[in-house]
C-alpha positions in Angstrom: 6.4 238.3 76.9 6.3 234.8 77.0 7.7 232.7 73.4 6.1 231.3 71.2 8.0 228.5 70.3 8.4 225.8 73.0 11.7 223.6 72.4 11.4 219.9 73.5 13.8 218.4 76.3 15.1 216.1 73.3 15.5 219.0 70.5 17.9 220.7 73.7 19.9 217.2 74.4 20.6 216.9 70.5 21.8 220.8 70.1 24.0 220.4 72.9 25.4 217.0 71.7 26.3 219.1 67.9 27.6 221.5 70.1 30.1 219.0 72.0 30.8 217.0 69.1 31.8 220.4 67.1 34.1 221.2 70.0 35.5 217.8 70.2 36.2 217.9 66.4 38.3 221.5 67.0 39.7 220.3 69.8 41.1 216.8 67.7 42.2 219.2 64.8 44.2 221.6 66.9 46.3 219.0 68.2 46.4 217.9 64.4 48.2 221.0 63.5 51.3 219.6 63.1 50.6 216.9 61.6 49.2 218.6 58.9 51.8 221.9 59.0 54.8 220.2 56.7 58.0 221.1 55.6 58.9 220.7 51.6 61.5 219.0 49.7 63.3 219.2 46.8 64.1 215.5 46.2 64.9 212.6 43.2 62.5 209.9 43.9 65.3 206.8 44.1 62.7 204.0 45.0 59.3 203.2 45.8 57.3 199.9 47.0 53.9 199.5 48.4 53.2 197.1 51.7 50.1 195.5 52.8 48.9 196.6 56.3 45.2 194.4 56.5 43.1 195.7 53.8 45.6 198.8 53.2 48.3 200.1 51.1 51.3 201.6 52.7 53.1 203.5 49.9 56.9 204.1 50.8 58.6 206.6 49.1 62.4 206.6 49.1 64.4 210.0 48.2 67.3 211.9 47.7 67.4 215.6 48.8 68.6 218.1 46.2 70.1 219.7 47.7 71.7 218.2 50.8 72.1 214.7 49.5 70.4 213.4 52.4 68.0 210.6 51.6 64.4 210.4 53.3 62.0 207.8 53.3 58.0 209.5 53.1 55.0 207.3 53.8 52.2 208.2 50.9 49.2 207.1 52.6 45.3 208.3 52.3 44.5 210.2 55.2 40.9 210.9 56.8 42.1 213.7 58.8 43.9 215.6 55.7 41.1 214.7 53.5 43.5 212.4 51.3 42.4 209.4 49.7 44.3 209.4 46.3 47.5 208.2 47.4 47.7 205.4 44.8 47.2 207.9 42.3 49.9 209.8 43.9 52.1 206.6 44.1 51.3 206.5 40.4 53.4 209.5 39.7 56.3 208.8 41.8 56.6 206.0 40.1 56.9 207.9 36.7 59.2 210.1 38.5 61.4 207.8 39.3 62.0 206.6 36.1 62.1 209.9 34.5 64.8 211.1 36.6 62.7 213.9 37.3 63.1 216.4 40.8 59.6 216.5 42.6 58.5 218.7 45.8 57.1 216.7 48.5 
């Protein structure tokens, strides 16, 4: 029995471009995993400054673990790939952190 819809040539090319693109996007995320897979700290935020990259903010983040003492330095930027874009809000609250005294998880 023959069908009785007919797909164009062009409606095929455009279905199997989606399809590629999908697989390229799993394929990018995948080898994203641990970028986005992240240990947590207990830390005292001891410093903070922001740097101009362009037309972006780099927020730097300076810390003190809890409980090792060991200090770390986190980069608080927005991020397409985590679907991130409030980091100066974020920065916002480190900054009140800092002054506060207060222990954060990061």
């Amino acid at each position: 029995m023959a069908s009785k819809f007919k797909i164009s040539a062009q409606v095929k090319k455009v279905g199997q471009l989606a399809v590629f693109a999908g697989l390229a996007l799993g394929v990018g995320m995948c080898t994203n995993v641990n970028h986005c897979n992240r240990d947590t700290y207990q830390v005292r935020v001891i410093g903070a400054e922001t740097k101009r990259d362009g037309d972006n903010d780099r927020y730097l983040v300076f810390t003190k673990d809890v409980n090792t003492s060991e200090e770390r330095v986190f980069e608080n930027i927005d991020s397409i790939v985590e679907f991130k874009w409030n980091s100066s809000n974020l920065q916002a609250k480190v900054m009140d952190a800092q002054q506060n005294n207060k222990v954060c998880e990061v």
